[in-house]
N, C-alpha and C positions, 0 to 999 in steps of 0.2 A: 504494500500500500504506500502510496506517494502522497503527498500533504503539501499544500505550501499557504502561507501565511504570512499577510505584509500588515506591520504597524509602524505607525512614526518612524517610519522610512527603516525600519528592519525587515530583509526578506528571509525568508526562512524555508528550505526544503528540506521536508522531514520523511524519511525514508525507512519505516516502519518494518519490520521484519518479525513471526509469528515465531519464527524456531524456536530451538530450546533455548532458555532464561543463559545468559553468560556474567561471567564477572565484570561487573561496569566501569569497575575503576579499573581493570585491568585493560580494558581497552582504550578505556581513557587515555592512560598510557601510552599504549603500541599507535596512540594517533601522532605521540611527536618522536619516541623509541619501539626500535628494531623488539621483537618480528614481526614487521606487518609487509602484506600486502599489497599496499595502496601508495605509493611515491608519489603518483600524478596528486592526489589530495594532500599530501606535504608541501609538494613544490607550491602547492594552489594557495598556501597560508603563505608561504617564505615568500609570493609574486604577486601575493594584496590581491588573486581573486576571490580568493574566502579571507571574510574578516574571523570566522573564528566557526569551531567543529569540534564537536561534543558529542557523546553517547547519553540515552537516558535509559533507565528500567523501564518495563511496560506491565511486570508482574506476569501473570499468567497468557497474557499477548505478545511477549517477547521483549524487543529494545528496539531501537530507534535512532538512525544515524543524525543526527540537528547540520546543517550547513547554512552557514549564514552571513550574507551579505550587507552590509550597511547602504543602502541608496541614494542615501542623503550625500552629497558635496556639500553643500552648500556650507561653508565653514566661518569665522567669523575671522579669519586671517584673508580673506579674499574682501571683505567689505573694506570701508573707510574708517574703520576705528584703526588708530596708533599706540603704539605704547606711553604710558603719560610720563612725561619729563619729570625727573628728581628737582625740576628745579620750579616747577610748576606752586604758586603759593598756596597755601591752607584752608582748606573750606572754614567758613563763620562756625563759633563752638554753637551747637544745637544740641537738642535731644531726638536719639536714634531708636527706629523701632526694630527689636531684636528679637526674631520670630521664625517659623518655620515660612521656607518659598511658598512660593505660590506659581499654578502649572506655569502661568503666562508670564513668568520672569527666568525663564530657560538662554531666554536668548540673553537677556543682562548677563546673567552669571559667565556665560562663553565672554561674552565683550570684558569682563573684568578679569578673566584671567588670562585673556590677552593684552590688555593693556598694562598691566603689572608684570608679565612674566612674556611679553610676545611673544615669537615661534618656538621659542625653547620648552613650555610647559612640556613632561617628559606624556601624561595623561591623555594621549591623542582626543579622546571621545567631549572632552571638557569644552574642545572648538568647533563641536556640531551641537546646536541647540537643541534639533531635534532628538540627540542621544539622551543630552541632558533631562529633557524632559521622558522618555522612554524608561531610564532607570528610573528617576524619581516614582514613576507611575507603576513601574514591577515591585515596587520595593527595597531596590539592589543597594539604593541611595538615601540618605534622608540629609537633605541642606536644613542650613539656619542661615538667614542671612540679616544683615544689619540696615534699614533702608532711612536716608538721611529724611529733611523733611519736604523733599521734595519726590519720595519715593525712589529716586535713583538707591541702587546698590552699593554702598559704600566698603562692604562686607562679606564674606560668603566662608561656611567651614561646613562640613559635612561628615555624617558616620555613612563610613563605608561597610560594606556586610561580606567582607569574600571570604573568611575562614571557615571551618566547618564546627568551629569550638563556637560557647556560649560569649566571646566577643565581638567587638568592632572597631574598626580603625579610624584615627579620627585624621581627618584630610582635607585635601582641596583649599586649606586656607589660603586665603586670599583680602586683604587690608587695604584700599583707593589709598597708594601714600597721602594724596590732600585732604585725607582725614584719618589719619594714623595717631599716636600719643593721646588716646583718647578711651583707650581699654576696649575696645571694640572685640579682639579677638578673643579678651576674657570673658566677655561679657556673653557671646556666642557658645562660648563650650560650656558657661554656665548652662545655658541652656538645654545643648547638646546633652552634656550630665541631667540635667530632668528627664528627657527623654530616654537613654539609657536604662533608667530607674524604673521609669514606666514599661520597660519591655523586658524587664528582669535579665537583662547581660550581668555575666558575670564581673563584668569589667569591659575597658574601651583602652586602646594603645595610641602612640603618637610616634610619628617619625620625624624627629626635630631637627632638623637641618644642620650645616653644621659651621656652613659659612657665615653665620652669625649665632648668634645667644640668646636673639630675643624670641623668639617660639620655646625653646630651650627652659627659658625665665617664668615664662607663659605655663607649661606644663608642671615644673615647679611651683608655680603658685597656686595650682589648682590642686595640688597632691601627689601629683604624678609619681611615682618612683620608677627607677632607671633601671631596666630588666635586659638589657644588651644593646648591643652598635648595630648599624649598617654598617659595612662599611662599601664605599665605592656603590650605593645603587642605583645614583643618576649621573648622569653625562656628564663633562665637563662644562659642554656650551649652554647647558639650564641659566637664564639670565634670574636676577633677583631684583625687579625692579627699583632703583635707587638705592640699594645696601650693597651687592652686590653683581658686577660685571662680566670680570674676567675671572676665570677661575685657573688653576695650574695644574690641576687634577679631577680626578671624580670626585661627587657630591656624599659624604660621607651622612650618615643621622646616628641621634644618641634614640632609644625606644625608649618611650616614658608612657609603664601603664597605669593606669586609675582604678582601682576596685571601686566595682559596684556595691557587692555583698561582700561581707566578711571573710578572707579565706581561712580559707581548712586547712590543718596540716594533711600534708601526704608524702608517699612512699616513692623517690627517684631511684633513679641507677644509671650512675653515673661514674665514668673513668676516674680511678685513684689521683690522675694528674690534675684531671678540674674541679675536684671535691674542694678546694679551699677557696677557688671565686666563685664557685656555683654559691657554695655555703653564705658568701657575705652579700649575693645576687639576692637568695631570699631572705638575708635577713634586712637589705635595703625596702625590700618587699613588704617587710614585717609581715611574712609567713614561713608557720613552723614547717620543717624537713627532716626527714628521715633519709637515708641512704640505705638503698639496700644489694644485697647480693650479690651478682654480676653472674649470667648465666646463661650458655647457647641459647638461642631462640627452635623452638620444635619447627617452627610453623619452614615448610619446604620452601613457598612461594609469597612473595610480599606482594604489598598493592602503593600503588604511589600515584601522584597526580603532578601535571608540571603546566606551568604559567609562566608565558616568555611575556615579555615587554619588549616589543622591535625597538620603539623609540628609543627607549632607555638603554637597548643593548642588556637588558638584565632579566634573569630567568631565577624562581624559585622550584623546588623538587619539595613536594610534603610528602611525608612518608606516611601513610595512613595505618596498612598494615607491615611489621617488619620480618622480613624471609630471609632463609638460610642466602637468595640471588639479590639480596637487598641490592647492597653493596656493587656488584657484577652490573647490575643495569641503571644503575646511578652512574657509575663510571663509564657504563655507556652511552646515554644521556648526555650526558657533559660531556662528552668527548662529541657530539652530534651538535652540541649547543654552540658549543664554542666554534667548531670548525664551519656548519655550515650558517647559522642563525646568527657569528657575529658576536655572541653573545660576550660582554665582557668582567663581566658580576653573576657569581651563582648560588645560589642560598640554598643549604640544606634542611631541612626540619625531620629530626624523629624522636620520635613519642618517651617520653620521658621517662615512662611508667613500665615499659619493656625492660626485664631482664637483658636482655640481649642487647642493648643501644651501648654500654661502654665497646662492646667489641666490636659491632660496626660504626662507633667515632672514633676510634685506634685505627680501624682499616682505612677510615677514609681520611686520614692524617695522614697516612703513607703514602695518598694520591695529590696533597694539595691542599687539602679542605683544616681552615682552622678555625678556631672557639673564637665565636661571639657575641654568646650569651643564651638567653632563653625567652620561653615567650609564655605565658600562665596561662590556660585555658585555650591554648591554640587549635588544639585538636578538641575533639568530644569527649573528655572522659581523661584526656592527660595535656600534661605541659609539653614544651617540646622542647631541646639542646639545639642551638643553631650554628651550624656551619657554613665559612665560605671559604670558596675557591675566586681567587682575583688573577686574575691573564697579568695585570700591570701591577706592581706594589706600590703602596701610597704613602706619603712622608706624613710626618705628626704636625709640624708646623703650620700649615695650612690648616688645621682642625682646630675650630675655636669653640670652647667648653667651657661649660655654667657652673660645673658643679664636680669639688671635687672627686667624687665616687666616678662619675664620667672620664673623667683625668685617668683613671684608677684603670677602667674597662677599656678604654680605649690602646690605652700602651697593654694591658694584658693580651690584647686580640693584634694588636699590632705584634707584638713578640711573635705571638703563635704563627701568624703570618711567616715571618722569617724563617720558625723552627720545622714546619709542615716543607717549605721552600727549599732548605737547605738538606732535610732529609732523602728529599726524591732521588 
């Protein structure tokens, strides 16, 4: 059975299949790593004629190939809006209203985060309105924006929903400099934080840039505590309108997460080497930990899921389930990401609460991949240890940091960096 289906300029051909029920995540998988069948449908994502292709379960009707197109051009880098000059004076002090969007301000929010960040924003979907509004309306998205008193947008931050754990990512911020020093983006995640609340996450994370401190500050004053680095996971050419220009490396983040609810103590298992910053990770956290055991994994065959970023050049791997070929098709992945996809940042996640993850994070130290920290609630059911693998090394100096602890994690994962490097 064939299906197609077009909304707010997403086309969709869905290609229904009755057979027998298959592992979904596993084909998930075999959609961007070997062994599959299908190359013309790779090359079709690597050549921008599919924006993106997924499998879904159908239960007792089988699965469902998803291909899907975006229609929409029509971008907000092709109109007449400009990026606004650092030198541009100060909107009059007012009172802002700080509130969830609304559908018919899609196209604002693309206009503002081109004119604060033009072509660089790493988000491709953020400079078509009609995307904009498409997530807001599935749900994928939830904006807050800030709207001065003339209604214009002065503001915009939003939870993002892409992990499969009880959080969300807090994102897309974006500040009109000509009305910036006026607490805007605090007063937005306050917000944000209500909402949270109201949909019972266990918590909301932040990736706070690193070429400056004031998101950084921002996160910190909301509570945030520092649960690992990016490092390197956007471009070098990301512009930051008026703070930041030229950059001399990639765009490094500290993770700063927020509990929602109270955490629980629980049970990790974790490599002997990173038991003493894992240890001071969660008590920056202030949640209790246990260490446990370290023990083969039974399970023969893993499941895992992977999300490139063309723009960004950056791919993450989550490990859902962890297999005795965890490791094997990780390294194959990445050796696919990197060679054909460009990719120049690669983030690993596995599940925290696995006996078996210190000896596939030892294995994948011998390939490259080093400690960056961790993430609470990343998965359903466990936290996850994060690894990366960086194609280029990145120097400390250029990484500007709020907080000592951050200071602390940043040279920790930068070492490791060198010691995973110098192993090979």
């Amino acid at each position: 059975i064939i299906k197609v289906n077009e909304s707010n300029g997403k086309f969709e051909l869905i290609i229904c299949d009755d057979g027998v029920p298959q592992d979904i995540k596993k084909l998930e998988a075999d959609l961007i790593q070997g062994p599959i069948d299908l190359p013309s449908l790779r090359n079709a994502i690597h050549t921008r004629i599919l924006d993106e292709m997924h499998w879904s379960a159908l239960g007792p009707n089988g699965k469902a190939l998803h291909l899907i197109r975006w229609l929409n051009d029509k971008s907000v880098r092709d109109s007449d809006s400009t990026p606004i000059s650092k030198d541009e004076p100060l909107a009059p002090e007012q009172e802002y209203d700080v509130r969830r969007s609304r559908p018919d301000e899609a196209l604002q929010i693309s206009q503002l985060i081109y004119r604060i960040y033009g072509n660089t924003y790493f988000n491709e979907d953020l400079y078509y309105p009609e995307r904009v509004a498409t997530q807001h309306a599935n749900g994928k998205v939830l904006s807050i924006v800030a709207a001065d008193k003339e209604g214009y947008l002065a503001g915009h931050c939003a939870l993002e929903f892409n992990d499969a754990g009880p959080v969300a990512e807090v994102g897309q911020a974006a500040v009109d400099p000509r009305h910036r020093g006026r607490g805007l983006l605090n007063q937005m995640k306050d917000a944000l934080d209500k909402e949270a609340q109201q949909m019972g996450l266990a918590g909301w994370y932040a990736d706070s840039v690193t070429v400056h401190i004031y998101t950084q500050k921002s996160n910190a004053h909301h509570g945030g505590h520092i649960c690992g680095v990016g490092l390197g996971v956007s471009p070098k050419n990301e512009s930051f309108g008026g703070i930041a220009e030229e950059l001399s490396q990639r765009v490094s983040c500290v993770i700063y997460f927020h509990w929602v609810t109270e955490p629980a103590e629980r049970q990790v298992f974790v490599t002997q080497r990173h038991q003493q910053i894992v240890s001071e990770i969660y008590e920056n956290l202030g949640c209790p930990v246990q260490f446990g055991t370290a023990a083969p994994t039974s399970e023969a065959h893993g499941t895992l899921s992977i999300k490139v970023n063309p723009r960004a050049h950056f791919a993450a791997i989550h490990v859902t389930t962890l297999g005795q070929d965890t490791v094997q098709s990780i390294r194959r992945a990445a050796r696919e990401l990197v060679e054909l996809s460009h990719v120049e940042a690669l983030l690993v996640e596995l599940p925290l609460e696995n006996p078996g993850t210190p000896e596939a994070c030892e294995a994948l130290e011998q390939h490259g991949f080093g400690f960056t920290g961790i993430g609470p609630h990343f998965m359903t059911g466990s936290d996850v240890i994060k690894l990366e693998y960086l194609v280029e090394p990145l120097e400390k100096e250029p990484i500007k940091l709020f907080e000592p602890f951050a200071d602390r994690l940043v040279d920790y994962a930068l070492n490791e960096q060198k010691r995973v490097r110098e192993s090979m």
